[in-house]
PQR file with spaces between the fields and no chain letter, atoms N, CA, C, O and H, PARSE charges and radii, in Angstrom:
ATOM       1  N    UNK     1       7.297    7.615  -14.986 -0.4000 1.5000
ATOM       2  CA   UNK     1       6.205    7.129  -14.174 -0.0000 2.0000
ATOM       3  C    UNK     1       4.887    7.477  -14.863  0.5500 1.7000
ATOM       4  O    UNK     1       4.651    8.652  -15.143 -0.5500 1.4000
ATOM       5  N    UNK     2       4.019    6.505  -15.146 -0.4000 1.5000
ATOM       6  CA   UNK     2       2.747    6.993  -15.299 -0.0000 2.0000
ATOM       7  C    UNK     2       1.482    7.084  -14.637  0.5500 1.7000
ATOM       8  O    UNK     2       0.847    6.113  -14.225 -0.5500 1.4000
ATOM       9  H    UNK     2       4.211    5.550  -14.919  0.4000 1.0000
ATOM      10  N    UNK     3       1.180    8.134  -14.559 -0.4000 1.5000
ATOM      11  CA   UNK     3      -0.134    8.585  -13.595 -0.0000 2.0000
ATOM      12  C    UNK     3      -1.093    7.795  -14.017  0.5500 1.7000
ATOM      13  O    UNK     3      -1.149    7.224  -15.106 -0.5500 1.4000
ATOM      14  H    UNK     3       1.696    8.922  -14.894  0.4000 1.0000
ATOM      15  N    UNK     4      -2.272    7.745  -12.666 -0.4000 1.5000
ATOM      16  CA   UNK     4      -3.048    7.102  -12.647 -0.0000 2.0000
ATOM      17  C    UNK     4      -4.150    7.090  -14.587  0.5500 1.7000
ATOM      18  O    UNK     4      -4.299    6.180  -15.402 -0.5500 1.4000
ATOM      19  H    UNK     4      -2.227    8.209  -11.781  0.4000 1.0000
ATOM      20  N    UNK     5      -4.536    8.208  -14.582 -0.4000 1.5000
ATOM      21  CA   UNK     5      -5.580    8.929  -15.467 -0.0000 2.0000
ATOM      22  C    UNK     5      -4.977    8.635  -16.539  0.5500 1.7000
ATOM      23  O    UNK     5      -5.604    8.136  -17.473 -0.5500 1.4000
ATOM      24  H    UNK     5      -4.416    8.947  -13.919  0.4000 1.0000
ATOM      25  N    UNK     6      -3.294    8.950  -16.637 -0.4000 1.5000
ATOM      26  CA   UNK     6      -2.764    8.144  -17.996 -0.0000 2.0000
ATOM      27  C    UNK     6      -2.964    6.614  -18.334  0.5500 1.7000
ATOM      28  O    UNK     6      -3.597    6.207  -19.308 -0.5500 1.4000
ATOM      29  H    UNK     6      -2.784    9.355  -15.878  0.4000 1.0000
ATOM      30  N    UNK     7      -2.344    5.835  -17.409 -0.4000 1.5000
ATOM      31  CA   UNK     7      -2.453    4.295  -17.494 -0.0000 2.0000
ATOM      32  C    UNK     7      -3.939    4.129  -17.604  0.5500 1.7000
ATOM      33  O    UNK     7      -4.036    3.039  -18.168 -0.5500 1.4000
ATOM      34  H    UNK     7      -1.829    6.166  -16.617  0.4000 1.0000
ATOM      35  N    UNK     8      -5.234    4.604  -17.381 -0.4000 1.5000
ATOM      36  CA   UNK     8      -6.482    4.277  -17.865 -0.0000 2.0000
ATOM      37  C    UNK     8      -6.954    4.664  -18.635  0.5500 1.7000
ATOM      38  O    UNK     8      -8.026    4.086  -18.815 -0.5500 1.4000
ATOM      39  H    UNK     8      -5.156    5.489  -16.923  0.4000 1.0000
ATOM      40  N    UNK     9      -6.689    5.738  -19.595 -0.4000 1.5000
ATOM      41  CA   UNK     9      -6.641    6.080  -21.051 -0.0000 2.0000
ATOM      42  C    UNK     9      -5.737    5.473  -21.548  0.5500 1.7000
ATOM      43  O    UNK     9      -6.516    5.507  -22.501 -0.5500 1.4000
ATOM      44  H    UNK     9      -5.819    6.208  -19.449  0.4000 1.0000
ATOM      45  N    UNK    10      -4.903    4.958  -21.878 -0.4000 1.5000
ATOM      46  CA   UNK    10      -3.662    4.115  -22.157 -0.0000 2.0000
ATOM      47  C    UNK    10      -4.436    2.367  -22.295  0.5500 1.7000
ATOM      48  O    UNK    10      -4.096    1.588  -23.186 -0.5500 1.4000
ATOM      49  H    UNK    10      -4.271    4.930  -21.104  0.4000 1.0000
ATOM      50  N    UNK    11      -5.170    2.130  -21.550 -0.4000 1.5000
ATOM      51  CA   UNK    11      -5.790    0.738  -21.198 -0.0000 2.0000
ATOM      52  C    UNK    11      -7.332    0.968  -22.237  0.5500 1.7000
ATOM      53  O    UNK    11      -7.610    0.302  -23.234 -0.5500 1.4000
ATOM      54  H    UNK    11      -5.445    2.762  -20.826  0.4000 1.0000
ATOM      55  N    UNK    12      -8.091    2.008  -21.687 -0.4000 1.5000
ATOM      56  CA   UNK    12      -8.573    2.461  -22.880 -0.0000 2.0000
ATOM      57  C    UNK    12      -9.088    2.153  -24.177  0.5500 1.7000
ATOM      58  O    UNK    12     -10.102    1.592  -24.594 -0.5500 1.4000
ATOM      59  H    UNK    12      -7.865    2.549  -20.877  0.4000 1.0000
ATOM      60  N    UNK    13      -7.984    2.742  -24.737 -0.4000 1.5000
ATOM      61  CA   UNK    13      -7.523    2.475  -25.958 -0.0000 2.0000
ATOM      62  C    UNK    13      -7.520    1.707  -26.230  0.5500 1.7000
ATOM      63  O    UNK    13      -8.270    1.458  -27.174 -0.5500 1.4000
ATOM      64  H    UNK    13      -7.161    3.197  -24.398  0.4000 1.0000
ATOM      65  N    UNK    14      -6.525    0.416  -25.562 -0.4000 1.5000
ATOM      66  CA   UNK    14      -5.463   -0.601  -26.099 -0.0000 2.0000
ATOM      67  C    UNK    14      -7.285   -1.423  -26.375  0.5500 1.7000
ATOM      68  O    UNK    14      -7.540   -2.227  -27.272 -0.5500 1.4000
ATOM      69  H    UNK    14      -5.915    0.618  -24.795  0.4000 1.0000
ATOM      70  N    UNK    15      -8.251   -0.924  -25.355 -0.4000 1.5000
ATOM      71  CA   UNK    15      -9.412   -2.309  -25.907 -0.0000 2.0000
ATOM      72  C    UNK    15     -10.102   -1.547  -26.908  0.5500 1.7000
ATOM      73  O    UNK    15     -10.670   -2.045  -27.880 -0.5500 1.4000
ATOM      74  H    UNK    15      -8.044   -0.271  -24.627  0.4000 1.0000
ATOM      75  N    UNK    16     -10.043   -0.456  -26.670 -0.4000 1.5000
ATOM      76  CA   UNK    16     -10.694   -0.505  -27.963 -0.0000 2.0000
ATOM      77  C    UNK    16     -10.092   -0.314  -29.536  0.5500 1.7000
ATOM      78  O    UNK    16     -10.683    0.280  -30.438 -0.5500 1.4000
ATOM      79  H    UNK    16      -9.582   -0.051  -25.881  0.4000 1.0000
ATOM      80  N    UNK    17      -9.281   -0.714  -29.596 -0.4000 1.5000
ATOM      81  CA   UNK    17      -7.999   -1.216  -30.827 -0.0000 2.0000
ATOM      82  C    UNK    17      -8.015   -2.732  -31.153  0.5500 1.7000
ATOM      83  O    UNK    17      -8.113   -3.322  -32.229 -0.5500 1.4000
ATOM      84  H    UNK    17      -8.801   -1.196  -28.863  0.4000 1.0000
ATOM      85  N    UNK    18      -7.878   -3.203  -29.782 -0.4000 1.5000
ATOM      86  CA   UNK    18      -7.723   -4.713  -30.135 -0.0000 2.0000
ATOM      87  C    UNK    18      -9.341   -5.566  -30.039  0.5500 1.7000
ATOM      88  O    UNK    18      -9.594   -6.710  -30.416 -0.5500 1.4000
ATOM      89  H    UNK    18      -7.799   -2.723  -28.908  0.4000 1.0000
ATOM      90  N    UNK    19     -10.088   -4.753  -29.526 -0.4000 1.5000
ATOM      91  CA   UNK    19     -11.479   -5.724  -29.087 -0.0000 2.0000
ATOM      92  C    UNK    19     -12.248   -6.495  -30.387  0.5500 1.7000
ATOM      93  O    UNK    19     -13.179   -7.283  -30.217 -0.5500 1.4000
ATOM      94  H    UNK    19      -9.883   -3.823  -29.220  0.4000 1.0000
ATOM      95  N    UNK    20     -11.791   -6.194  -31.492 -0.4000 1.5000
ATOM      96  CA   UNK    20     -12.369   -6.701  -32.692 -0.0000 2.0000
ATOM      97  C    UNK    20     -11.648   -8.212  -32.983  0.5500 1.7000
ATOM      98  O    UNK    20     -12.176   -9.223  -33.446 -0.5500 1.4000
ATOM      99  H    UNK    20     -11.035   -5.555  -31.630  0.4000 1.0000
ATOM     100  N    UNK    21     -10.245   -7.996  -32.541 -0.4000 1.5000
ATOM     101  CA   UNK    21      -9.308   -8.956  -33.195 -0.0000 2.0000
ATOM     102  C    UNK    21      -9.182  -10.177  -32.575  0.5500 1.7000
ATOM     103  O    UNK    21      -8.195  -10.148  -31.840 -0.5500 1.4000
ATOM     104  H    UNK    21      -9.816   -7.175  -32.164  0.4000 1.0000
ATOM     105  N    UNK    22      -9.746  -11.237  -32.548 -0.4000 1.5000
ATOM     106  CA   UNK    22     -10.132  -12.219  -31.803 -0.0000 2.0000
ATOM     107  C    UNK    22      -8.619  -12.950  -32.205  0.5500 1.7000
ATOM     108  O    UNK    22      -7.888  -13.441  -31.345 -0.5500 1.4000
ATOM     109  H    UNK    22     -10.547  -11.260  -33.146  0.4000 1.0000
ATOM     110  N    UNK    23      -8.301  -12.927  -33.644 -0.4000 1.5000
ATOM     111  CA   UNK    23      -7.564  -14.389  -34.037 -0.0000 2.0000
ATOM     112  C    UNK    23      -5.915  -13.973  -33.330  0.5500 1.7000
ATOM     113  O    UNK    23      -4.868  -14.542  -33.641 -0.5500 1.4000
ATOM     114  H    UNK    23      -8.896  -12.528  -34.342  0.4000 1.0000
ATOM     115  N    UNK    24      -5.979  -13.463  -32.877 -0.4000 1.5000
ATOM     116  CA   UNK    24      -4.506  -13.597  -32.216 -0.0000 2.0000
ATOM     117  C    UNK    24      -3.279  -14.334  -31.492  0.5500 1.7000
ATOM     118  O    UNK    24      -3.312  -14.451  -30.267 -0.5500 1.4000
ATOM     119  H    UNK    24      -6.829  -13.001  -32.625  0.4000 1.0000
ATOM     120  N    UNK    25      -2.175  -14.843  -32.245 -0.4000 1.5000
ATOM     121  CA   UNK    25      -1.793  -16.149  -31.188 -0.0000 2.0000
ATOM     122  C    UNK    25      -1.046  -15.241  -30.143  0.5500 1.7000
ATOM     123  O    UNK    25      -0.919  -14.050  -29.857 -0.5500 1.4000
ATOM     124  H    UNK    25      -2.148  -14.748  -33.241  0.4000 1.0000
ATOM     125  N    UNK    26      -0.555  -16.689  -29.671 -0.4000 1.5000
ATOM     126  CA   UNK    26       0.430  -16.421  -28.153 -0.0000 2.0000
ATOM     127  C    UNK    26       1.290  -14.753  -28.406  0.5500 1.7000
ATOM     128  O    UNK    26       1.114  -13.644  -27.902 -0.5500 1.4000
ATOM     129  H    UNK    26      -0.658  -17.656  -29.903  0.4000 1.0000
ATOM     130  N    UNK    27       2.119  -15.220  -29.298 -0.4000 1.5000
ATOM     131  CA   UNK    27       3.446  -14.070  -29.658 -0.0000 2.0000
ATOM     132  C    UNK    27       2.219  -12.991  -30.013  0.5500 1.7000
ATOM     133  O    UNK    27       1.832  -12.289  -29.079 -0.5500 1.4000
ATOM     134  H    UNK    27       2.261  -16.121  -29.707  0.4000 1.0000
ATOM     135  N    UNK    28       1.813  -12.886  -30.860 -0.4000 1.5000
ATOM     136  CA   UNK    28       0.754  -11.223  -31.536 -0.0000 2.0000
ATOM     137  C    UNK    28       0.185  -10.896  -29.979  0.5500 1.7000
ATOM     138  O    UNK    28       0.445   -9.711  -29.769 -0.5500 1.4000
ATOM     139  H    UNK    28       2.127  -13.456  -31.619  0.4000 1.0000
ATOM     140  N    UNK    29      -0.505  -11.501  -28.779 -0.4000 1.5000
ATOM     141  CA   UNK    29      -1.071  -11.124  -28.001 -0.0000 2.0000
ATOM     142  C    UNK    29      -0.393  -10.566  -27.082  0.5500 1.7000
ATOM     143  O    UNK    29      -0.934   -9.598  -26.547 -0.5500 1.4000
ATOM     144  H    UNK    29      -0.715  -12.463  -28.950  0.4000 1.0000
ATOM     145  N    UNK    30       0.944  -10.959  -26.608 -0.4000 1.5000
ATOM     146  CA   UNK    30       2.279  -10.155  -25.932 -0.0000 2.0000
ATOM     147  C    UNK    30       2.239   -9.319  -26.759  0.5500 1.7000
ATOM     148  O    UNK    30       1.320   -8.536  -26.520 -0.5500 1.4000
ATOM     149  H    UNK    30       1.383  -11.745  -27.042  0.4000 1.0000
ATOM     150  N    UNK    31       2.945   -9.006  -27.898 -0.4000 1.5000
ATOM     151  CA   UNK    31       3.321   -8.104  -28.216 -0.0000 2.0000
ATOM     152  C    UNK    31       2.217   -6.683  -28.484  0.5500 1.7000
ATOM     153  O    UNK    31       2.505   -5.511  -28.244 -0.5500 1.4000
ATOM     154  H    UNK    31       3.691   -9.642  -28.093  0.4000 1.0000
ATOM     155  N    UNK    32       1.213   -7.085  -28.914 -0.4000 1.5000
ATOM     156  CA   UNK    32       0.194   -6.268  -29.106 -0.0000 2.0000
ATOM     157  C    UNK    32      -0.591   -5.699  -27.738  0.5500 1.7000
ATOM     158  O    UNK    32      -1.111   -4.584  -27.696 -0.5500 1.4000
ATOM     159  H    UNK    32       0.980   -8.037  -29.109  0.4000 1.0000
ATOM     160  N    UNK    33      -0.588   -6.653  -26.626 -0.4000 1.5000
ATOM     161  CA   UNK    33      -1.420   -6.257  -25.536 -0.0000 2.0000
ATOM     162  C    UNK    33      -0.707   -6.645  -24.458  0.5500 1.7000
ATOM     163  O    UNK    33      -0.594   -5.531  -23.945 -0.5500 1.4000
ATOM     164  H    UNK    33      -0.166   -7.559  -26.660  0.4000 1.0000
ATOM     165  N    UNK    34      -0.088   -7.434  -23.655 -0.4000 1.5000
ATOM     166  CA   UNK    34       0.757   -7.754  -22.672 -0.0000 2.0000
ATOM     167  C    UNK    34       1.886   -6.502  -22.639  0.5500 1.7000
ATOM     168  O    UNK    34       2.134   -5.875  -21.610 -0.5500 1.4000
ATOM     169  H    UNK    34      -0.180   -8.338  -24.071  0.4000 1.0000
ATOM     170  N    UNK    35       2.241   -6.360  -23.357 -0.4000 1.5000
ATOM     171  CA   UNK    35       3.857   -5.908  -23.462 -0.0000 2.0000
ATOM     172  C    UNK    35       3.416   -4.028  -22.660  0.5500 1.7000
ATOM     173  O    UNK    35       3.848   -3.387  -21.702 -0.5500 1.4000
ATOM     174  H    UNK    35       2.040   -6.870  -24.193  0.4000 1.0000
ATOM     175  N    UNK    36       2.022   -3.717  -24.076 -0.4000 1.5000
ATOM     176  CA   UNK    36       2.050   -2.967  -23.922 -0.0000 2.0000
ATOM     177  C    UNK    36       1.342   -1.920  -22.738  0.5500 1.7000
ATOM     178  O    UNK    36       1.562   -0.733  -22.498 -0.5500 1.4000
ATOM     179  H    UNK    36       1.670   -4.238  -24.854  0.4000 1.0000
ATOM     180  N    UNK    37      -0.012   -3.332  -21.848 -0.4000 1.5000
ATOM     181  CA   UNK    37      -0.106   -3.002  -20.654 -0.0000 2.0000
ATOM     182  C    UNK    37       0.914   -3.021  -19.359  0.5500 1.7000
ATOM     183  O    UNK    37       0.872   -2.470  -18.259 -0.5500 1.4000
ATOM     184  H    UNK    37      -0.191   -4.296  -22.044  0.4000 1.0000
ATOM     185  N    UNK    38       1.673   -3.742  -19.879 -0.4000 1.5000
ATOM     186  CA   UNK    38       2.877   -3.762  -18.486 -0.0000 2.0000
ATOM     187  C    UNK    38       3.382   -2.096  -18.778  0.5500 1.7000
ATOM     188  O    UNK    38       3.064   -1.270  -17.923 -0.5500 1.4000
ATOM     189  H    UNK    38       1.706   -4.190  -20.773  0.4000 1.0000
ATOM     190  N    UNK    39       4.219   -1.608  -20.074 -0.4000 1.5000
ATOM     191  CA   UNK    39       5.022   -0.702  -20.281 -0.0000 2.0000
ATOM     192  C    UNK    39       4.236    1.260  -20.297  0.5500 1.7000
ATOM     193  O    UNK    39       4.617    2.272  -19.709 -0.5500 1.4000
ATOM     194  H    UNK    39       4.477   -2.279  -20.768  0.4000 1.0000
ATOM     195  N    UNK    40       3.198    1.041  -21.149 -0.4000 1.5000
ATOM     196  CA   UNK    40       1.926    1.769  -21.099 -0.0000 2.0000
ATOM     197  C    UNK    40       0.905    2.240  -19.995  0.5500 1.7000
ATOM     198  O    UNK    40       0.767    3.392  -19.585 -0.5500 1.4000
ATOM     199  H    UNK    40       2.889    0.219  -21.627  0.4000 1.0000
ATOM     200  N    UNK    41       0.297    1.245  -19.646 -0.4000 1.5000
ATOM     201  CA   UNK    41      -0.136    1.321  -18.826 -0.0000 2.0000
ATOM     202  C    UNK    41      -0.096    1.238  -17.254  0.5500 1.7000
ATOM     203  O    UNK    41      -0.926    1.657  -16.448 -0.5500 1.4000
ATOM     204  H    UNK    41       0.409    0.309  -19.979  0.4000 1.0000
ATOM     205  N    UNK    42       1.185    0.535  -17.024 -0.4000 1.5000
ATOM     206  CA   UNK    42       1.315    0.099  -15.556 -0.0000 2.0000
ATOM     207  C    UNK    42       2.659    1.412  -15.119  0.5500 1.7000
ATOM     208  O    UNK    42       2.781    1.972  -14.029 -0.5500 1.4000
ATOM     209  H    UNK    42       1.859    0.195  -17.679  0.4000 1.0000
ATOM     210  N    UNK    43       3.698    1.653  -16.621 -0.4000 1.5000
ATOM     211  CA   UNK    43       4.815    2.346  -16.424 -0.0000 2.0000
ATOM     212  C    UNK    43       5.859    1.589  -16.127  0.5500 1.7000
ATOM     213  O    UNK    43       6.816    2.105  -15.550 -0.5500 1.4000
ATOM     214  H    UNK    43       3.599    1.198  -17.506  0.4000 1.0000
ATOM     215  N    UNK    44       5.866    0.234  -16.464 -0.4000 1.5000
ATOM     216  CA   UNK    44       6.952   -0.548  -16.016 -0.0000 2.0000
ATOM     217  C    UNK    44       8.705    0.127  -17.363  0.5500 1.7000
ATOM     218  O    UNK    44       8.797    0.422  -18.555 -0.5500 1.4000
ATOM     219  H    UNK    44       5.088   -0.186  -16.932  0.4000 1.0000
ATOM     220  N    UNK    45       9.323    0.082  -16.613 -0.4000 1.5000
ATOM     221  CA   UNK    45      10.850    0.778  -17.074 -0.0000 2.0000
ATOM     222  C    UNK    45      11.501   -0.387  -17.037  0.5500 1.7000
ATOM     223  O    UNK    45      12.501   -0.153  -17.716 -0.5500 1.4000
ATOM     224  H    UNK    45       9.248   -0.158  -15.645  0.4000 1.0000
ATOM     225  N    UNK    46      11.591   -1.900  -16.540 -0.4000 1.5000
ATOM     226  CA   UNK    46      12.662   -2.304  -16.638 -0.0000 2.0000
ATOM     227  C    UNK    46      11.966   -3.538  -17.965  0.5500 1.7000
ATOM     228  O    UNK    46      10.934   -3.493  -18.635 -0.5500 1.4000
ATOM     229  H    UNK    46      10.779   -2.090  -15.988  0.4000 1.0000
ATOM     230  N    UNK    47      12.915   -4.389  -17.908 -0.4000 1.5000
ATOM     231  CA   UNK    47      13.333   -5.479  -19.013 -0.0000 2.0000
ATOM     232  C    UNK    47      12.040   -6.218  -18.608  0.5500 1.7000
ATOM     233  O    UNK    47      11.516   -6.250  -17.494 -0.5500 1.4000
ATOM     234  H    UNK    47      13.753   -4.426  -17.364  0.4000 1.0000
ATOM     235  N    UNK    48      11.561   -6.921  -19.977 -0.4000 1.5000
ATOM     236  CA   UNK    48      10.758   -8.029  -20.020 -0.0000 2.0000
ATOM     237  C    UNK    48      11.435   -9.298  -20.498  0.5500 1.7000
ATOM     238  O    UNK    48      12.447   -9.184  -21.189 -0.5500 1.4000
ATOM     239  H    UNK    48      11.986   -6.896  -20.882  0.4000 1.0000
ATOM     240  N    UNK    49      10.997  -10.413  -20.213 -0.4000 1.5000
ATOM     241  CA   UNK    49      11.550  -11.865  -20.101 -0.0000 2.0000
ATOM     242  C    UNK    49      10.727  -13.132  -20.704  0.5500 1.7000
ATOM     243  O    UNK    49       9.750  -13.601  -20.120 -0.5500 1.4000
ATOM     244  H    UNK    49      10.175  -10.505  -19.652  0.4000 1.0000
ATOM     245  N    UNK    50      11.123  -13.528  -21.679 -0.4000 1.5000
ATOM     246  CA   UNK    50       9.479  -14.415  -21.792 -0.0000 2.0000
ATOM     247  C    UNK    50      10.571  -15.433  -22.575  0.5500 1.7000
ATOM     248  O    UNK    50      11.619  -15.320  -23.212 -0.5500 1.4000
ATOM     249  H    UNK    50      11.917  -13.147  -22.154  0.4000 1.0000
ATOM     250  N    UNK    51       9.512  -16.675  -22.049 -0.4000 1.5000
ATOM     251  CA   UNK    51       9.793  -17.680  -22.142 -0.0000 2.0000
ATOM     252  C    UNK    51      11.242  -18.282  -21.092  0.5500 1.7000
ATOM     253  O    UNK    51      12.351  -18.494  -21.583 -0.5500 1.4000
ATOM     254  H    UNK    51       8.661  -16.767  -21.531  0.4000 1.0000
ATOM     255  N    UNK    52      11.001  -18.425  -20.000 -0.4000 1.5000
ATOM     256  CA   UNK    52      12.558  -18.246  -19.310 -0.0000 2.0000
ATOM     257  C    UNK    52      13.100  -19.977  -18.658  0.5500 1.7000
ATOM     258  O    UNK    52      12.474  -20.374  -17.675 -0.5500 1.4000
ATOM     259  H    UNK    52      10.101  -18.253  -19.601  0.4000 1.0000
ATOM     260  N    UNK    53      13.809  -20.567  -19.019 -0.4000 1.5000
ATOM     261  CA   UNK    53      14.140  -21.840  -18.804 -0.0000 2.0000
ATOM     262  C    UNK    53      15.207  -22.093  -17.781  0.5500 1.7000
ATOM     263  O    UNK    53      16.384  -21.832  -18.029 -0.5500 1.4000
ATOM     264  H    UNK    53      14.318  -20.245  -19.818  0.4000 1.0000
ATOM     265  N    UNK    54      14.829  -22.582  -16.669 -0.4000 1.5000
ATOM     266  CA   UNK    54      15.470  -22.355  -14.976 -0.0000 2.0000
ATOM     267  C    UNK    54      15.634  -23.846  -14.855  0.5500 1.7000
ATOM     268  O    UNK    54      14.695  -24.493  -15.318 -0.5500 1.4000
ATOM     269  H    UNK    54      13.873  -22.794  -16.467  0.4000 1.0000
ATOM     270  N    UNK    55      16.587  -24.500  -14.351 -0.4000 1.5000
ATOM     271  CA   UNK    55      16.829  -26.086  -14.204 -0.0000 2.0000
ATOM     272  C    UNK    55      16.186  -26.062  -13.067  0.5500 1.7000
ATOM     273  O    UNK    55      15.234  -26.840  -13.001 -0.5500 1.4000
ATOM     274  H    UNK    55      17.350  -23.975  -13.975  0.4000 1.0000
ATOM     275  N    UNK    56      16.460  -25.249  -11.916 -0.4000 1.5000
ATOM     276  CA   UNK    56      15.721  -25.919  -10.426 -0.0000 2.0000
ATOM     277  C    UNK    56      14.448  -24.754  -10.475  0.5500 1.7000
ATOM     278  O    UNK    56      14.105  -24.674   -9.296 -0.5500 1.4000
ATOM     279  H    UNK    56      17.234  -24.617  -11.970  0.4000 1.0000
ATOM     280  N    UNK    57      13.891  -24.147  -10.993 -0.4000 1.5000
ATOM     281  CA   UNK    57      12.641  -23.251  -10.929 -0.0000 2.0000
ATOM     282  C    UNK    57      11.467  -23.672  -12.072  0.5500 1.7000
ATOM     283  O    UNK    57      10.314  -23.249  -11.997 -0.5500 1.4000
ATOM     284  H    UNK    57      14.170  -24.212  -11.951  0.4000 1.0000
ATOM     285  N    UNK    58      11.986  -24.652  -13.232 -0.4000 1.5000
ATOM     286  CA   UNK    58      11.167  -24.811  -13.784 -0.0000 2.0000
ATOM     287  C    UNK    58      11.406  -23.619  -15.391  0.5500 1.7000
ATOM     288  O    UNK    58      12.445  -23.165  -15.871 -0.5500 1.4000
ATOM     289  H    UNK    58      12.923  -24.996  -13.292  0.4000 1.0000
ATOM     290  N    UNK    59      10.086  -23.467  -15.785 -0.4000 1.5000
ATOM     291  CA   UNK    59      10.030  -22.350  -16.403 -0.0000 2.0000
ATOM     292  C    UNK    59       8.694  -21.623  -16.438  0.5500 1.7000
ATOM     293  O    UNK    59       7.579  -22.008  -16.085 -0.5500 1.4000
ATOM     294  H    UNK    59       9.242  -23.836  -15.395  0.4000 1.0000
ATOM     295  N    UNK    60       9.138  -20.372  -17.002 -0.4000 1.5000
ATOM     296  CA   UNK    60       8.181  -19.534  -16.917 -0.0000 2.0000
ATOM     297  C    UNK    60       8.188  -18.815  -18.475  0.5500 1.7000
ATOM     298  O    UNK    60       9.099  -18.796  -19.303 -0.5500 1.4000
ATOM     299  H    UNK    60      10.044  -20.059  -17.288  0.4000 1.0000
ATOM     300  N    UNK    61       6.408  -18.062  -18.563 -0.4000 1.5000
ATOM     301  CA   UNK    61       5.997  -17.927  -19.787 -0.0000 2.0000
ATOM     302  C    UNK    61       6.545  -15.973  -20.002  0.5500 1.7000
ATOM     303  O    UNK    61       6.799  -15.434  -21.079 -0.5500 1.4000
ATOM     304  H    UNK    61       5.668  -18.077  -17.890  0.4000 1.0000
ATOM     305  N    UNK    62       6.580  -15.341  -18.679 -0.4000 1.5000
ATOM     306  CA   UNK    62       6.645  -13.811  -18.485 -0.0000 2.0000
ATOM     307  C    UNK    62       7.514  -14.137  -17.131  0.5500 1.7000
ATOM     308  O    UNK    62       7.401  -15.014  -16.275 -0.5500 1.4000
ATOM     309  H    UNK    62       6.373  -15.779  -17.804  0.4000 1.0000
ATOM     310  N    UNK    63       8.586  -12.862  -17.341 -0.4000 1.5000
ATOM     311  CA   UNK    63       9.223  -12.158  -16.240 -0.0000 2.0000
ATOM     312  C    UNK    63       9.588  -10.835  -16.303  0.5500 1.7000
ATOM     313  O    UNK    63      10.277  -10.492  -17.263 -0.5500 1.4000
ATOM     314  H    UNK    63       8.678  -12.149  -18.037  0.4000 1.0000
ATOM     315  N    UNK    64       9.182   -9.797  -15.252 -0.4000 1.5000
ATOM     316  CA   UNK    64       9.830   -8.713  -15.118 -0.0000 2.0000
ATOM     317  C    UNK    64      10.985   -8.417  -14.662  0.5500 1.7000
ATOM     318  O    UNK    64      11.274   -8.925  -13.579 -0.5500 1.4000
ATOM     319  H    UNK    64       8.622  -10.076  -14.472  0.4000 1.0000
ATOM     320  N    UNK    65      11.720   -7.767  -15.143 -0.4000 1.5000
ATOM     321  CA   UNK    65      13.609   -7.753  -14.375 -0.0000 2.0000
ATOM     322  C    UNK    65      13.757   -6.378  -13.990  0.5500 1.7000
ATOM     323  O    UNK    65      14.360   -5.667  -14.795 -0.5500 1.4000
ATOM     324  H    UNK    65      11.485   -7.354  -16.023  0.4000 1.0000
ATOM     325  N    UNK    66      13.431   -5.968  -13.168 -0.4000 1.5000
ATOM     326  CA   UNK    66      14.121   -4.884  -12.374 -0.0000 2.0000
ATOM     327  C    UNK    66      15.709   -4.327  -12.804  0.5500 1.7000
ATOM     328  O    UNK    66      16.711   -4.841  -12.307 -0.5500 1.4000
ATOM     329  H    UNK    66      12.942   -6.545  -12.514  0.4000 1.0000
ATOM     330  N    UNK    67      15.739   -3.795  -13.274 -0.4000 1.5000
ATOM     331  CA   UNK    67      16.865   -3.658  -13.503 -0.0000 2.0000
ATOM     332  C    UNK    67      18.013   -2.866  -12.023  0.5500 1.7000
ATOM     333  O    UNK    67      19.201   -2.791  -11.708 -0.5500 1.4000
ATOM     334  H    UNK    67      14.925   -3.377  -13.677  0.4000 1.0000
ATOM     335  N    UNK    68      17.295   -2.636  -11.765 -0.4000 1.5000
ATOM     336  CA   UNK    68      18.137   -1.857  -10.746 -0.0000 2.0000
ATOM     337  C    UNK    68      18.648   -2.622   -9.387  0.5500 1.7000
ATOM     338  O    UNK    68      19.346   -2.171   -8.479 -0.5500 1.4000
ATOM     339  H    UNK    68      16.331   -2.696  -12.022  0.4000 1.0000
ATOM     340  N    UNK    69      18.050   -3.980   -9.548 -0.4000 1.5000
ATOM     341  CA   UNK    69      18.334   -4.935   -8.578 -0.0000 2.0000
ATOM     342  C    UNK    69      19.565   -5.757   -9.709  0.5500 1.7000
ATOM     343  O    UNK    69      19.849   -6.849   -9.217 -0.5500 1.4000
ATOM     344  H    UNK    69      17.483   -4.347  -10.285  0.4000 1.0000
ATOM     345  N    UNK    70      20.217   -5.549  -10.844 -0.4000 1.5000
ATOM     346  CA   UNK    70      20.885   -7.114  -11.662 -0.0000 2.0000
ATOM     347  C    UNK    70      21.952   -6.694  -10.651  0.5500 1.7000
ATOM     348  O    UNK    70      22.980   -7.359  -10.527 -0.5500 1.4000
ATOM     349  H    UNK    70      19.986   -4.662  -11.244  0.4000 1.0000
């Protein structure tokens, strides 16, 4: 679990690391900043999902999976 004071030093950081780097595509921006505010900063523990292709839901670009609900 991460505490409050962590996840905002954790967030922090992450801008001031990435705030220079404008040219970033789709994939570099998950991985570099998405991924690592969900896991870093928020404390998320379960599985990430991206790009997810559902016949009756459509699709989606991000999903979180709980793991403790599969």
């Amino acid at each position: 679990m991460v505490q409050l004071h962590e996840g905002k030093d954790a967030l922090a950081k992450l801008i001031a690391e990435t705030s220079a780097n404008h040219d970033m595509n789709e994939a570099q921006t998950r991985f570099h900043i998405i991924d690592h505010i969900l896991k870093q900063c928020l404390g998320w523990e379960g599985e990430l999902e991206v790009e997810v292709h559902e016949r009756e839901n459509g699709f989606s670009d991000y999903e979180l999976v709980n793991l403790e609900k599969r």
